[in-house]
BALOBA-1460 file (C-alpha; in Angstrom, 3 decimals):
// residues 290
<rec num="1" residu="x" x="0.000" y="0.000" z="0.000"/>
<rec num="2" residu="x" x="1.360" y="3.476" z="-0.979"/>
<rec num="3" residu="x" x="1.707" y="5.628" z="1.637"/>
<rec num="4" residu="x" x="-0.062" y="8.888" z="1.774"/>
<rec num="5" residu="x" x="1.810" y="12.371" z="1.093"/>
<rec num="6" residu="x" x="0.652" y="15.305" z="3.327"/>
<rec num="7" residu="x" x="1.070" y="18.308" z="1.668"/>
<rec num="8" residu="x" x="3.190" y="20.936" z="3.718"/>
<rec num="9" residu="x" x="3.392" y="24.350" z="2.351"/>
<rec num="10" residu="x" x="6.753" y="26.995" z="3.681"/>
<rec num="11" residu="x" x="5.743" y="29.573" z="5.591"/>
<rec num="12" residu="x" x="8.158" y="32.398" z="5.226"/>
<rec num="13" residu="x" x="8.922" y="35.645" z="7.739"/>
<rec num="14" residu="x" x="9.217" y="37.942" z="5.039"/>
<rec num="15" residu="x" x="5.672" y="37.184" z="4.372"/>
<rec num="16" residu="x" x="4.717" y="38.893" z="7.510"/>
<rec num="17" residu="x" x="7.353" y="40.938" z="8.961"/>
<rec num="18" residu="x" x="8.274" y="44.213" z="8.288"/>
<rec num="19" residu="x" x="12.211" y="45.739" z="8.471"/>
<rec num="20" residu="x" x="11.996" y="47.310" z="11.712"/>
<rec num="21" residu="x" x="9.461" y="44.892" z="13.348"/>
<rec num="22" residu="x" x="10.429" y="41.104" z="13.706"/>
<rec num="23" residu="x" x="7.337" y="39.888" z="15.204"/>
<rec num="24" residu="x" x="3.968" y="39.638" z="13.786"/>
<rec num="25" residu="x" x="0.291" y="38.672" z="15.691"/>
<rec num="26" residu="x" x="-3.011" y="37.405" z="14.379"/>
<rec num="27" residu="x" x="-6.252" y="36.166" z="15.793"/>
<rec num="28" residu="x" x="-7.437" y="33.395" z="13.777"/>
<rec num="29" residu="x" x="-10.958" y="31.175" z="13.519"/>
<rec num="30" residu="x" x="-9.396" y="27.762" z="12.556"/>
<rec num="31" residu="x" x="-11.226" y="26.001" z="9.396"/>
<rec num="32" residu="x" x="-10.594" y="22.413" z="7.304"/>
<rec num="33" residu="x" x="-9.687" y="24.868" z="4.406"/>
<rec num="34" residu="x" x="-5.986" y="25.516" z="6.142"/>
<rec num="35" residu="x" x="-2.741" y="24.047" z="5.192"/>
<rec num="36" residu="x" x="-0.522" y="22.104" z="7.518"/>
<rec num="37" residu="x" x="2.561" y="24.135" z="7.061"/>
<rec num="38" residu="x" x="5.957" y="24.555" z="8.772"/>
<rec num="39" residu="x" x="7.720" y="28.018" z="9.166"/>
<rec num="40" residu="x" x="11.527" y="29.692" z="9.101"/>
<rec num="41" residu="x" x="10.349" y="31.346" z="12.512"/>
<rec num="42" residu="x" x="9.005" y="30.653" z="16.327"/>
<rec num="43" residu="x" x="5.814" y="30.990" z="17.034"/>
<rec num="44" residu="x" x="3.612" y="30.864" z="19.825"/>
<rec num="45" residu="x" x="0.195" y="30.054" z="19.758"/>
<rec num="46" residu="x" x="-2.387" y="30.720" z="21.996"/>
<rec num="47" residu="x" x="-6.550" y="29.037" z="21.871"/>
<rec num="48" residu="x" x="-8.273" y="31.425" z="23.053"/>
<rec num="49" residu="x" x="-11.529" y="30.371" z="22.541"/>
<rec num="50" residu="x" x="-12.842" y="26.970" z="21.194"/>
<rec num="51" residu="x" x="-11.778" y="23.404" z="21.201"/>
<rec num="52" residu="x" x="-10.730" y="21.032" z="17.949"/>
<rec num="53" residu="x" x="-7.334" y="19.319" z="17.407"/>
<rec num="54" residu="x" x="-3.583" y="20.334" z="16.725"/>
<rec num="55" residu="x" x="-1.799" y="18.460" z="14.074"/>
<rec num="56" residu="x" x="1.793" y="19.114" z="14.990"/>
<rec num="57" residu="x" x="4.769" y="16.890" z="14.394"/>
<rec num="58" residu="x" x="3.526" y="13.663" z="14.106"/>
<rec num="59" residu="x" x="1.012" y="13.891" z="16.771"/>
<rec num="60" residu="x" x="-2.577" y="14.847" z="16.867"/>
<rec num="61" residu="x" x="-3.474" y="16.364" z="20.162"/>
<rec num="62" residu="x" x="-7.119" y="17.416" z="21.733"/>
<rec num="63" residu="x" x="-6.866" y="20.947" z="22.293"/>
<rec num="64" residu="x" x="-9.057" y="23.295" z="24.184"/>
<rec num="65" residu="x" x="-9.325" y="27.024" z="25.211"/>
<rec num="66" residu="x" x="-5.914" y="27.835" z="27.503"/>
<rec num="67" residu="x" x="-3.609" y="25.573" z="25.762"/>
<rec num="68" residu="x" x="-0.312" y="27.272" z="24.526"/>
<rec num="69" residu="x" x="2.244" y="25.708" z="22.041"/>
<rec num="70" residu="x" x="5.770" y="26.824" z="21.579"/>
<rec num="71" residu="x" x="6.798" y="25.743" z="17.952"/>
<rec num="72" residu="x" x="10.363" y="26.181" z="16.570"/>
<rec num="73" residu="x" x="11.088" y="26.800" z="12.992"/>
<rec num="74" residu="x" x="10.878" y="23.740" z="10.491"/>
<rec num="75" residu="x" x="8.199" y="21.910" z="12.556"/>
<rec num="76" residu="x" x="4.824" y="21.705" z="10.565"/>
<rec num="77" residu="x" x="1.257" y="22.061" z="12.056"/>
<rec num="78" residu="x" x="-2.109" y="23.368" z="11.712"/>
<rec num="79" residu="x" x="-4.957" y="23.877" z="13.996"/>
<rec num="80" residu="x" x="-8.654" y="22.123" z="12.977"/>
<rec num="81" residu="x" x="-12.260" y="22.198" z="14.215"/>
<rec num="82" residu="x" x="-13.484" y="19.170" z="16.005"/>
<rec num="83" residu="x" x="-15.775" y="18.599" z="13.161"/>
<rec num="84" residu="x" x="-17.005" y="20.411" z="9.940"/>
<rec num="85" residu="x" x="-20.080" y="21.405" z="11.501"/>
<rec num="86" residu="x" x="-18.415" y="22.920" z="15.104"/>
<rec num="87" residu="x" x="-19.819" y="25.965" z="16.427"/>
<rec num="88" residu="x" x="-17.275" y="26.627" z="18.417"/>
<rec num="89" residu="x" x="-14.211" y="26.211" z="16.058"/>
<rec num="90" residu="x" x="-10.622" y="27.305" z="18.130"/>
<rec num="91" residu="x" x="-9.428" y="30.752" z="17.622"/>
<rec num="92" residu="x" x="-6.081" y="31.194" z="18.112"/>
<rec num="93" residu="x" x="-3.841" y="34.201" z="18.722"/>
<rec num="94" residu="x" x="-0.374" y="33.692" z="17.110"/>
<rec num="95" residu="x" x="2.589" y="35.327" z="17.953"/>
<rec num="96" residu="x" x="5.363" y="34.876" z="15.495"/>
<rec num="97" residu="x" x="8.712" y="36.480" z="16.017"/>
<rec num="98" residu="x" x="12.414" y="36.258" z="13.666"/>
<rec num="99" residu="x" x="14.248" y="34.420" z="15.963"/>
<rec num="100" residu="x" x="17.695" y="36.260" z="14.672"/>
<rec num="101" residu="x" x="16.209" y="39.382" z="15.426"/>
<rec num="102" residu="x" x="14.740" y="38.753" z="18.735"/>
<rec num="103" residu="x" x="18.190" y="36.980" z="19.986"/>
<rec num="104" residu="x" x="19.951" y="40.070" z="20.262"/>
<rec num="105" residu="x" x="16.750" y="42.003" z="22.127"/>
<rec num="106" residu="x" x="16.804" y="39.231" z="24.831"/>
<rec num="107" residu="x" x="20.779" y="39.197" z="25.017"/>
<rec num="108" residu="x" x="20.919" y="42.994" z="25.588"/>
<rec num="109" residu="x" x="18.061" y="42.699" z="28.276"/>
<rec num="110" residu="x" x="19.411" y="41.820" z="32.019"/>
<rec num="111" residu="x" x="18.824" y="37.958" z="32.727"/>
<rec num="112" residu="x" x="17.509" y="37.655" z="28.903"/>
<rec num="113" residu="x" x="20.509" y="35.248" z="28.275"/>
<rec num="114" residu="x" x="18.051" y="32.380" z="30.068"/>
<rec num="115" residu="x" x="15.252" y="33.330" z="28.109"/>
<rec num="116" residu="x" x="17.279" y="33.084" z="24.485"/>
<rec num="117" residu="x" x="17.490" y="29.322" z="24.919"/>
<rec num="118" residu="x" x="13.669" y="29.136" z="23.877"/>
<rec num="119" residu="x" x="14.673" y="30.320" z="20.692"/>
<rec num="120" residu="x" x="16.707" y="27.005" z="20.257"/>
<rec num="121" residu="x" x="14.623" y="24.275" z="21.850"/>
<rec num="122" residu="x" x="14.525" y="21.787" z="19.081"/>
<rec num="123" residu="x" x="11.124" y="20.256" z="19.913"/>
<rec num="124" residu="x" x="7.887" y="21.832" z="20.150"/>
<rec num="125" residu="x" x="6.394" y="22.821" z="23.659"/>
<rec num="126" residu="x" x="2.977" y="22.789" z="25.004"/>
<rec num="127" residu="x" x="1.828" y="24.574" z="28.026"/>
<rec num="128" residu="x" x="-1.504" y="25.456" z="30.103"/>
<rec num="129" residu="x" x="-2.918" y="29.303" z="31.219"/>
<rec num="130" residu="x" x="-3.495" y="27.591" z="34.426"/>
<rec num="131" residu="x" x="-3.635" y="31.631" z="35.578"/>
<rec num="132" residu="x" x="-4.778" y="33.773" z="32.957"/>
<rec num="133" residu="x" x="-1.328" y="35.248" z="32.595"/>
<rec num="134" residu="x" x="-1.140" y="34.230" z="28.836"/>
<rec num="135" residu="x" x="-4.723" y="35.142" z="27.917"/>
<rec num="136" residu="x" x="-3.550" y="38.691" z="29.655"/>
<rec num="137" residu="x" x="-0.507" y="38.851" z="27.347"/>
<rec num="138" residu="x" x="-2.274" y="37.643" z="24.453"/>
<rec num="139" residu="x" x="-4.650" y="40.324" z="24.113"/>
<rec num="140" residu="x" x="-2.061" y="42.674" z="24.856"/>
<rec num="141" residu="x" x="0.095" y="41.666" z="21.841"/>
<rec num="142" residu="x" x="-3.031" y="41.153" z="19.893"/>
<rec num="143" residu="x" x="-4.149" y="44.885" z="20.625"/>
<rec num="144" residu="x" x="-0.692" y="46.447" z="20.360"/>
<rec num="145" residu="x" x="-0.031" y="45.511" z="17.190"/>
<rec num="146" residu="x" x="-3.365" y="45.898" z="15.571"/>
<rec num="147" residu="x" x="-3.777" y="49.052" z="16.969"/>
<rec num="148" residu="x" x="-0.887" y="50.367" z="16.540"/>
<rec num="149" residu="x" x="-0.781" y="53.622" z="19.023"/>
<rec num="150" residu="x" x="1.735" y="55.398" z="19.087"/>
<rec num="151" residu="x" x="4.919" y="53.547" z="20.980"/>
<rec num="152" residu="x" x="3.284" y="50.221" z="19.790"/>
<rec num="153" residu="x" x="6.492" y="48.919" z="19.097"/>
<rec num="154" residu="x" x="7.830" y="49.349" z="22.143"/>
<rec num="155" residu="x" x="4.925" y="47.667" z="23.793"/>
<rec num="156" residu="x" x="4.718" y="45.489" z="21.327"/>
<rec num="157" residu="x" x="8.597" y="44.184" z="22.291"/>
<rec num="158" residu="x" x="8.076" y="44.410" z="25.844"/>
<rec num="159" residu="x" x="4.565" y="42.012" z="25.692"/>
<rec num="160" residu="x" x="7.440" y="39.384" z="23.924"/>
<rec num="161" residu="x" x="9.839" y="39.768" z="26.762"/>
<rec num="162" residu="x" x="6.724" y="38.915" z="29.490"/>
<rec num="163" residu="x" x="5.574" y="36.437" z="26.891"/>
<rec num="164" residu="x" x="9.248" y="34.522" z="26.802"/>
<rec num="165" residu="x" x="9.557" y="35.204" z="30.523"/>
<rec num="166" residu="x" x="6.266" y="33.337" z="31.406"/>
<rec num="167" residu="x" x="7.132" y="30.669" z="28.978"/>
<rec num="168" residu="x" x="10.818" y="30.084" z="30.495"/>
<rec num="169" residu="x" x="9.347" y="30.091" z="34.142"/>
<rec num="170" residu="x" x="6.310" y="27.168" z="33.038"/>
<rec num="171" residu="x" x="8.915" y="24.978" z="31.411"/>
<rec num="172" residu="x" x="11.551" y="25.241" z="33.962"/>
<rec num="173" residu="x" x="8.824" y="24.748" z="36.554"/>
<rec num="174" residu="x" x="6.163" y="22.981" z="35.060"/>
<rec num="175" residu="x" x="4.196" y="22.206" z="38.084"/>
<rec num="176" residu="x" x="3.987" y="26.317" z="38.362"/>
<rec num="177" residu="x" x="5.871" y="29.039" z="39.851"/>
<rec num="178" residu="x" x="4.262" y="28.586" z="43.154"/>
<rec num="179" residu="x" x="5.382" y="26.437" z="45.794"/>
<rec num="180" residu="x" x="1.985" y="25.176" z="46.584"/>
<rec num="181" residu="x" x="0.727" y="22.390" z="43.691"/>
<rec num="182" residu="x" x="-1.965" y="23.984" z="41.456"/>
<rec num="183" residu="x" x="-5.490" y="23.245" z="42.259"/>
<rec num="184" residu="x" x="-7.771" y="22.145" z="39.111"/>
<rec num="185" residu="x" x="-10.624" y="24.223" z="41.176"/>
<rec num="186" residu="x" x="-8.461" y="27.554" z="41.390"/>
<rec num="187" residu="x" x="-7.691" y="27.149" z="38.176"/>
<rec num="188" residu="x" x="-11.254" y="27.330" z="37.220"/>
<rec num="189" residu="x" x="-11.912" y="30.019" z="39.862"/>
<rec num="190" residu="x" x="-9.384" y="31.964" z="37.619"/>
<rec num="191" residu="x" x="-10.978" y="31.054" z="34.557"/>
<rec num="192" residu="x" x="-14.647" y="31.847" z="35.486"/>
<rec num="193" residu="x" x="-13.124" y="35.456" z="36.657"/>
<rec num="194" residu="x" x="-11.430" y="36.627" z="33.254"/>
<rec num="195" residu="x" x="-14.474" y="35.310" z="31.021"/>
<rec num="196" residu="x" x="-18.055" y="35.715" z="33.099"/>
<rec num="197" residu="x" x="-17.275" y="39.621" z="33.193"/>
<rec num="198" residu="x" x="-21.471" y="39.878" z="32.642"/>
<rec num="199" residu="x" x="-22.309" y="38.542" z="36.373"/>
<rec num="200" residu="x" x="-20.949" y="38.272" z="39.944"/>
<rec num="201" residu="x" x="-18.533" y="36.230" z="41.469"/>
<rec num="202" residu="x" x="-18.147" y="35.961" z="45.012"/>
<rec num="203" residu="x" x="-15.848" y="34.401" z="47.413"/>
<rec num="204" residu="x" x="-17.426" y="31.711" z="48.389"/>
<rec num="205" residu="x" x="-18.729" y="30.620" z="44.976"/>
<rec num="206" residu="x" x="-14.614" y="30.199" z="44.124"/>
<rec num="207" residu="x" x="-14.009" y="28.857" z="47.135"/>
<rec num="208" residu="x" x="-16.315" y="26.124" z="46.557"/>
<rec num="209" residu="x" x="-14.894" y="25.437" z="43.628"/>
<rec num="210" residu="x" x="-11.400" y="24.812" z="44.875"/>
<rec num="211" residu="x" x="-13.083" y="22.655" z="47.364"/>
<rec num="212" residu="x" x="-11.505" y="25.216" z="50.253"/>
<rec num="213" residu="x" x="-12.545" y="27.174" z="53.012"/>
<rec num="214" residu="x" x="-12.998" y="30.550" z="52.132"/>
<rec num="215" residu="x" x="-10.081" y="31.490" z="54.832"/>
<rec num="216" residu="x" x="-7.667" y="29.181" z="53.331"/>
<rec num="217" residu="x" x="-9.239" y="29.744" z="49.867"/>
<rec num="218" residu="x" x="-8.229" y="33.260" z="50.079"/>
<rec num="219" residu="x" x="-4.850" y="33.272" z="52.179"/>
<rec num="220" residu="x" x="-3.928" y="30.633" z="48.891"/>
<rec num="221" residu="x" x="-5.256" y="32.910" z="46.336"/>
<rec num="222" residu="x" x="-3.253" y="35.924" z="47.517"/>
<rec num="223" residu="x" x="-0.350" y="34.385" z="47.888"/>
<rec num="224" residu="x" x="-0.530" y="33.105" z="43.574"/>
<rec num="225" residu="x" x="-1.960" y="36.952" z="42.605"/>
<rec num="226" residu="x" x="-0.311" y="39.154" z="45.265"/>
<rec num="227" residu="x" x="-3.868" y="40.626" z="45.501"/>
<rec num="228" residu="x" x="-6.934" y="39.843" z="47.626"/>
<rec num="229" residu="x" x="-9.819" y="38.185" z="45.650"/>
<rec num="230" residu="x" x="-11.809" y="41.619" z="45.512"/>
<rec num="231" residu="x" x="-9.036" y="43.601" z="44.255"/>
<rec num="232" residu="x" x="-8.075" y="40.905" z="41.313"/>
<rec num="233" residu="x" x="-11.550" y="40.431" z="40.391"/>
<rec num="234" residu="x" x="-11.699" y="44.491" z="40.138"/>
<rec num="235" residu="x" x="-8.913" y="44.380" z="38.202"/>
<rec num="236" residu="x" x="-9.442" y="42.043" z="35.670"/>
<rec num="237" residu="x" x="-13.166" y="43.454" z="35.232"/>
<rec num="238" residu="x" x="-11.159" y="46.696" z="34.522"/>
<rec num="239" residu="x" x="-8.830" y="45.796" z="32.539"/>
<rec num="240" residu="x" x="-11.571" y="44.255" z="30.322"/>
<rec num="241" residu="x" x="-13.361" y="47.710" z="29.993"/>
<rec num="242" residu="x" x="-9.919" y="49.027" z="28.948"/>
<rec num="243" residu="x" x="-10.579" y="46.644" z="26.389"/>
<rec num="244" residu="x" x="-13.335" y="47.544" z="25.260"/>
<rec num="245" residu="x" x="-13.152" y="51.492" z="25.416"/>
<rec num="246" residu="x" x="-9.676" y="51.324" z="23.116"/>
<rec num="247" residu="x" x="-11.226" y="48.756" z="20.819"/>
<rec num="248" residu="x" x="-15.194" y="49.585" z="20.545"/>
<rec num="249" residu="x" x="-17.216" y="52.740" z="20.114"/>
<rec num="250" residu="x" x="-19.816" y="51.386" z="22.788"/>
<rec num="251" residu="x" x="-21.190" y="53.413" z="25.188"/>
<rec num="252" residu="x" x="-19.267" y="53.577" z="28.398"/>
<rec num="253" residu="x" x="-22.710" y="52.402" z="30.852"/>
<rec num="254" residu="x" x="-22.667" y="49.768" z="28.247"/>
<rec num="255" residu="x" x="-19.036" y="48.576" z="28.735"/>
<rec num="256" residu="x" x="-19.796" y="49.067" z="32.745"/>
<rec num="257" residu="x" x="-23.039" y="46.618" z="32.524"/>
<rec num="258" residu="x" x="-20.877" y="44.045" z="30.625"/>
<rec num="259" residu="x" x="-18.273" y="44.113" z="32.859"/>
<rec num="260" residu="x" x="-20.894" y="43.175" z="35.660"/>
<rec num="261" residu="x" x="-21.052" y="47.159" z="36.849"/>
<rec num="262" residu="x" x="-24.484" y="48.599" z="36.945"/>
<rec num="263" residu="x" x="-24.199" y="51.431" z="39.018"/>
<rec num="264" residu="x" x="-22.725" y="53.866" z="36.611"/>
<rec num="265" residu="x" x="-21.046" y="56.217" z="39.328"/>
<rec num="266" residu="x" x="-19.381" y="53.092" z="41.298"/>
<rec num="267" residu="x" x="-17.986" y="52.370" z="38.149"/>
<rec num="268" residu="x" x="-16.413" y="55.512" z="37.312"/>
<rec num="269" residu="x" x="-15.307" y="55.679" z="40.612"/>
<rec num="270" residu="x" x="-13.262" y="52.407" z="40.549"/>
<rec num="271" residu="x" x="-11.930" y="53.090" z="36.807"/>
<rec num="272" residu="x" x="-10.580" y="56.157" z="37.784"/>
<rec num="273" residu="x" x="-8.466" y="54.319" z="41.198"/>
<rec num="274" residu="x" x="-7.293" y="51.702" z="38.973"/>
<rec num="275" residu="x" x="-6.094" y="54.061" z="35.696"/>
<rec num="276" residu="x" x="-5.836" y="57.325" z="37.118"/>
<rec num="277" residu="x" x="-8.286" y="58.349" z="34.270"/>
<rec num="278" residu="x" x="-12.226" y="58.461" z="33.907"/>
<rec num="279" residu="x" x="-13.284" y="56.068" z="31.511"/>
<rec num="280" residu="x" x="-14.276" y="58.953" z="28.669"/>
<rec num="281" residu="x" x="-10.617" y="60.746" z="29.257"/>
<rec num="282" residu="x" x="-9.280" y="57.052" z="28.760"/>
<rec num="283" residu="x" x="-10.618" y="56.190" z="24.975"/>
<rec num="284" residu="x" x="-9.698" y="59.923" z="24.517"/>
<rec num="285" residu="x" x="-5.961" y="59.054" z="25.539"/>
<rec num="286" residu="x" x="-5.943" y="55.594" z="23.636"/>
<rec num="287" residu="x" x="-7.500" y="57.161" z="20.626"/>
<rec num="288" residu="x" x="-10.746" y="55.679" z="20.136"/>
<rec num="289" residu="x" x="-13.258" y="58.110" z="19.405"/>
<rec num="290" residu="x" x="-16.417" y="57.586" z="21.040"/>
């Protein structure tokens, strides 16, 4: 029996990167029309949505939203729906970067010597947002660079440095960066709190979830975030209307209802602690006009 050919198209870099900016991000909605492909640069991918499978290597792997893959240049992949019919097909945010270029970046950057050896691991990695720390990241490479305010580049380098950073700590110390083993039930705490922005979440509810008292719940969640469970759950409902002022012309009540915020003043009154700015002198200062 003849064995069957997979056809594996070259990605190039000079196909997406431009002279003075060696890294390139998308947000894509997977479909059966894409080619498996391999590339002559890194690049991290992120699902931030969805679930469907990875074909990468010679493996075919179940993935699902939170799942990160590190994949060096010459190894070939592509990311498919579950089935033709899915509803919920993975999108993926890809960060692609020319590893010659970025080498130098890291090695002029104190400590950045540790994180240049990701730009020669020979196999491909894959990783979990047991946090939110990459979905964080994600979105602000996504928005940097399709925004592009003024000083994107800058930010745009800097979100690679975290990006690498995060990456080098998680396969150095797989189990996490905390001493304490991660709980499936915090992780989902975490989850629920960056992506049901539209209703409450209260202590106990997460507790309960990580099967802990709410004392020890919250003396273990402090010690991961550095912040109590009020002030992260403020902050990441914040940083979501951020979001959403520099990226949407909605109304800013709107944005504070969909963040879970119905009392308008409150509202104002916590954006304003966390960014120094009312929400309206915010999307001035980012540039979206309202």
């Amino acid at each position: 029996m003849m064995a069957i050919q997979r056809s594996i198209s070259l990605s190039k870099g000079d196909h997406y990167f431009r002279p003075d900016v060696p890294i390139f991000v998308n947000r894509a909605v997977e479909a059966f029309d894409k080619i498996e492909h391999r590339h002559d640069f890194l690049e991290i991918s992120y699902v931030g949505e969805g679930s469907g499978t990875h074909y990468i290597g010679d493996q075919a792997l179940q993935v699902h939203q939170g799942d990160i893959f590190l994949i060096p240049v010459g190894v070939s992949h592509v990311f498919r729906p579950a089935a033709a019919s899915d509803s919920r097909p993975p999108i993926v945010y890809n960060c692609l970067m020319a590893v010659e270029s970025i080498r130098p970046l890291l090695q002029s950057f104190p400590g950045g010597a540790e994180l240049a050896t990701l730009l020669d691991e020979p196999d491909w990695q894959q990783y979990r947002d047991a946090f939110g720390e990459f979905r964080r990241l994600f979105l602000k490479l996504y928005d940097a660079y399709t925004t592009k305010r003024s000083g994107w580049n800058t930010e745009l380098h800097l979100a690679v440095l975290e990006l690498l950073l995060y990456l080098h700590r998680y396969r150095d110390e797989p189990s996490s960066t905390a001493q304490e083993p991660i709980s499936p039930g915090m992780e989902m705490a975490l989850h629920i709190i960056h992506n049901r922005f539209h209703s409450p979440i209260t202590l106990k509810e997460a507790a309960e979830l990580s099967a802990l008292g709410e004392r020890q719940f919250h003396r273990k969640f402090k010690s991961r975030t550095g912040m109590t469970f009020i002030e992260y759950v403020q902050s990441a409902r914040i940083d979501e209307a951020c979001r959403l002022l520099r990226t949407t012309d909605r109304k800013v009540a709107d944005i504070a209802s969909s963040v879970g915020y119905h009392d308008i003043t409150f509202f104002n009154r916590l954006f304003r602690k966390k960014t120094g700015l009312s929400p309206r002198e915010y999307r001035k200062e980012t540039g979206q006009a309202h």
